[in-house]
C-alpha positions in Angstrom: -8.5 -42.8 -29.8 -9.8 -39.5 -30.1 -8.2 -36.9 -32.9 -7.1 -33.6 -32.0 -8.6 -30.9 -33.7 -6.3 -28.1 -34.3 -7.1 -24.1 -33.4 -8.4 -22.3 -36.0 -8.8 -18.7 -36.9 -12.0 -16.9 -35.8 -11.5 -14.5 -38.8 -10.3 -16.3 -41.8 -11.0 -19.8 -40.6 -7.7 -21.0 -41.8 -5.9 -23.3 -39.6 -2.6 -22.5 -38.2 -2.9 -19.3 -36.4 -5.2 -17.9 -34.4 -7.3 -14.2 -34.8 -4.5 -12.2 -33.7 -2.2 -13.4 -35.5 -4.0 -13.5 -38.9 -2.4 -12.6 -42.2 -5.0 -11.7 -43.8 -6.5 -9.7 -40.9 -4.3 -6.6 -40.6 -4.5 -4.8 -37.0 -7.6 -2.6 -38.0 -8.9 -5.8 -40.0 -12.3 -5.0 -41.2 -13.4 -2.3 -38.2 -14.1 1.4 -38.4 -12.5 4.0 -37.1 -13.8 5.6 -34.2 -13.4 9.2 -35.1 -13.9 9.2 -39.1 -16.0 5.9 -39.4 -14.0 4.7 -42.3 -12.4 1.1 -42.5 -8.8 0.6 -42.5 -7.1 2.3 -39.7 -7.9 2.9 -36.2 -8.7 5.8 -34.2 -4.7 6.8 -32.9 -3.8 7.0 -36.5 -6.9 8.6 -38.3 -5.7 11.6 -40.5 -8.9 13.5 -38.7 -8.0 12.9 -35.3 -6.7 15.8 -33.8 -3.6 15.3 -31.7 -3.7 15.6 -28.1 -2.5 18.0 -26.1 -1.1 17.7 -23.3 -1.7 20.7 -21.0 0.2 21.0 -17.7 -2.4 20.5 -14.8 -2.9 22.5 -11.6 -0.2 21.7 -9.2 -1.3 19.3 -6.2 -3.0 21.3 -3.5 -3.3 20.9 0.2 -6.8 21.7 2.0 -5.3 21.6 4.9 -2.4 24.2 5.1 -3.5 25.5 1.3 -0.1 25.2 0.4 1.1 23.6 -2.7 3.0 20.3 -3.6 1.9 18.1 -0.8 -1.7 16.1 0.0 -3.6 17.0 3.1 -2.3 13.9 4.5 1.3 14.5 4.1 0.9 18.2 5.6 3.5 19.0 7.9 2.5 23.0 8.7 -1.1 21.5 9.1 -3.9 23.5 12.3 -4.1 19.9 13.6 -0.7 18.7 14.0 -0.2 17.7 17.6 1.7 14.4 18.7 0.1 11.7 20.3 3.1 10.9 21.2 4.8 13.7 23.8 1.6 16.1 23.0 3.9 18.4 21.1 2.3 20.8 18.7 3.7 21.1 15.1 4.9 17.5 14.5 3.0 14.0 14.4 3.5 10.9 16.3 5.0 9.1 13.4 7.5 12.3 13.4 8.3 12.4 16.8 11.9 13.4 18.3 11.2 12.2 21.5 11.5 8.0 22.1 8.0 6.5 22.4 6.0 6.7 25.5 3.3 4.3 24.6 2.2 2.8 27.9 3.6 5.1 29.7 2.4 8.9 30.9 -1.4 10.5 31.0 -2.3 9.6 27.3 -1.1 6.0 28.0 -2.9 3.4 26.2 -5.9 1.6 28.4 -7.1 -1.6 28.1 -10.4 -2.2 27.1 -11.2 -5.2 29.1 -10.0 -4.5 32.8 -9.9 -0.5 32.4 -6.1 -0.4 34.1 -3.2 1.6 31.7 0.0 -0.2 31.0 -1.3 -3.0 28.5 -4.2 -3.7 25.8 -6.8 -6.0 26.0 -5.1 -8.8 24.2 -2.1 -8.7 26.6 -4.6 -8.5 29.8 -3.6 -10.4 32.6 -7.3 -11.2 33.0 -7.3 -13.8 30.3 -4.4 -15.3 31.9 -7.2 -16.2 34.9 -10.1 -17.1 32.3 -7.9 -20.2 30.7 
């Protein structure tokens, strides 16, 4: 029967606990700081670390309507906003008043296989014919 060998610490090699949770290895251990370069604390409290500040950033800006607060993409007073829904101008399809007219009307979807409006390709009565 094989023995089990116990976990022991990469830093001390002390069995019992592992690296993290080390005794004798306290959390800046033996490393140096990154700002200072001297052993025994780390970077976020080093006395020579200057705090940061935290400076309010420009507000978000929209390229589209160069308005503030908003992303292009979530422009509502936008030069390109027409529905592809009723072909209103001002609003998007997702925005729409009017019920949905998909299928239905000049902008009606096509489908791709047989050319005639009313349906999409993967509803075509054409494949009904191919099985």
């Amino acid at each position: 029967m094989s023995e089990i060998k116990e976990k022991s610490c990469y830093k001390c090699k002390e069995v019992g606990h592992i690296s993290r949770n080390c005794p004798k290895n306290p959390e800046a251990g033996d490393r140096a700081c990154y700002v200072c370069n001297v052993v025994g604390h780390l970077s976020r409290e080093c006395p020579q670390n200057p705090q940061p500040t935290f400076e309010k950033k420009d507000p978000i800006k929209c390229y589209q309507c160069n308005g503030f607060g908003h992303f292009a993409r979530d422009c509502r007073r936008g030069r390109d906003n027409k529905c592809y829904n009723c072909g209103g101008l001002g609003h998007i399809s997702k925005d729409c008043p009017s019920p949905s007219t998909r299928g239905q009307g000049r902008d009606a979807a096509k489908c791709y296989k047989c050319n005639q409006p009313g349906h999409i390709a993967k509803a075509c009565p054409e494949n009904q014919s191919e099985n």
